[in-house]
N, C-alpha and C positions, 0 to 999 in steps of 0.2 A: 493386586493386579491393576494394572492400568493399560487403556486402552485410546488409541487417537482415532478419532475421527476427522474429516476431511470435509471441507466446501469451499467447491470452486464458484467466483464472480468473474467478469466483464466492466469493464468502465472504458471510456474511450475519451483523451485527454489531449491537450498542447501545452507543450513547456519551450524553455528556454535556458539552456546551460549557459550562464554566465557570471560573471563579476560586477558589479556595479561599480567598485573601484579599481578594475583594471581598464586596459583599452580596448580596442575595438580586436587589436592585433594580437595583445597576450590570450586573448579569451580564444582568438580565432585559433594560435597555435593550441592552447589548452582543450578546447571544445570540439573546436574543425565545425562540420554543419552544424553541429548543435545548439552554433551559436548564434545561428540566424537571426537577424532582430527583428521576420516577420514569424518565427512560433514555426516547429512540425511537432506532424500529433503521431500516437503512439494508439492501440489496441492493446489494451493493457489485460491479462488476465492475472486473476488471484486466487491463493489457495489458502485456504484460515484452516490452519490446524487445530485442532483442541485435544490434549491429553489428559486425561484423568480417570478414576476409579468409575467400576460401572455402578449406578446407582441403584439398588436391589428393588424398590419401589417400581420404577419407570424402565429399564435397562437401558438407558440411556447415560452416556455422557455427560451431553447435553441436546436437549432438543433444536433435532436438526433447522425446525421453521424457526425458531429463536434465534439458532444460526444465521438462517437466511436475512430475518427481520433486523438483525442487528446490524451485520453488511450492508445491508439496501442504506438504512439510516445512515451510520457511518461516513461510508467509505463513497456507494456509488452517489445518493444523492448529496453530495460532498462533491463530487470530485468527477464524474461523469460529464462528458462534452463541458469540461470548464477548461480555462487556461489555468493551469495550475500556479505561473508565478502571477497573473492577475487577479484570480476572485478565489483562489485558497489561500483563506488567511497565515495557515502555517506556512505558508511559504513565501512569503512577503518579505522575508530576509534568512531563508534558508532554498538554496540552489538545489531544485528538484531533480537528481538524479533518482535512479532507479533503488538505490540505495537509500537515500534518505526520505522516497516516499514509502518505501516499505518501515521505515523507522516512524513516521506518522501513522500509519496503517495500526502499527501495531498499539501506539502513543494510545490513539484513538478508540480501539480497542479493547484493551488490557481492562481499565475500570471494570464493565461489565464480567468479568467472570471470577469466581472465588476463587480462594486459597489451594482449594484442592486440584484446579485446572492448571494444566499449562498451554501455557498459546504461544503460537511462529506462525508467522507469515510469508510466504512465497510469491514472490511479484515478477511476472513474468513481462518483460517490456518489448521482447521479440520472441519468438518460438525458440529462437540457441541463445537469447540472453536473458537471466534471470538470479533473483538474490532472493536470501532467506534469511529471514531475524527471529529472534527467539529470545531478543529482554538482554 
């Protein structure tokens, strides 16, 4: 039997959709606002999954503060009021969309839990827009 648990975070970020090798013009069609070259920020909410066996010891999954403490470290104190293509090093040449920071999210992540977990990540980067990775 397996069973997922759920924790939701908050971080609150500014990016920039663009190219560093196109122009000013292809990014603007490609991007539109997003291409700003002075940054909008986002309220980001996140939801860390964990699936796996309940463990007959603890009846946990995993413990939910572990959960918590791991996220804090990670994700918010990472990524929380930063520019994410300025001071988050994964993105120094990967284009933060909502997609590919849930794909760090998870990068980031994954190490910390065992064989017997499964992890997915859900990033929510407006209340109707949102992506989910799972490895």
């Amino acid at each position: 039997m397996k069973v997922t648990v759920s924790r939701k975070a908050h971080f609150n970020a500014a990016h920039r959709l663009f190219r560093k090798d196109w122009t000013a013009s292809q990014n603007n069609e490609i991007f539109g606002k997003c291409a700003n070259p002075h940054y909008h920020g986002h309220n980001y909410e996140l939801i860390v999954h964990v699936k796996g066996p309940i463990d007959p010891q603890t009846g946990y999954v995993i413990d939910m503060k572990v959960l918590k403490d791991l996220i804090k470290e990670e994700v918010e104190e990472r990524m929380d009021h930063k520019n994410l293509n300025e001071e988050v090093a994964e993105f120094s040449n990967l284009i933060p969309t909502a997609e590919n920071i849930a794909v760090v999210i998870y990068d980031l992540l994954k190490p910390h839990f065992n064989e017997n977990q499964e992890l997915s990540v859900t990033l929510y980067e407006t209340p109707r827009n949102y992506v989910s990775y799972s490895g």
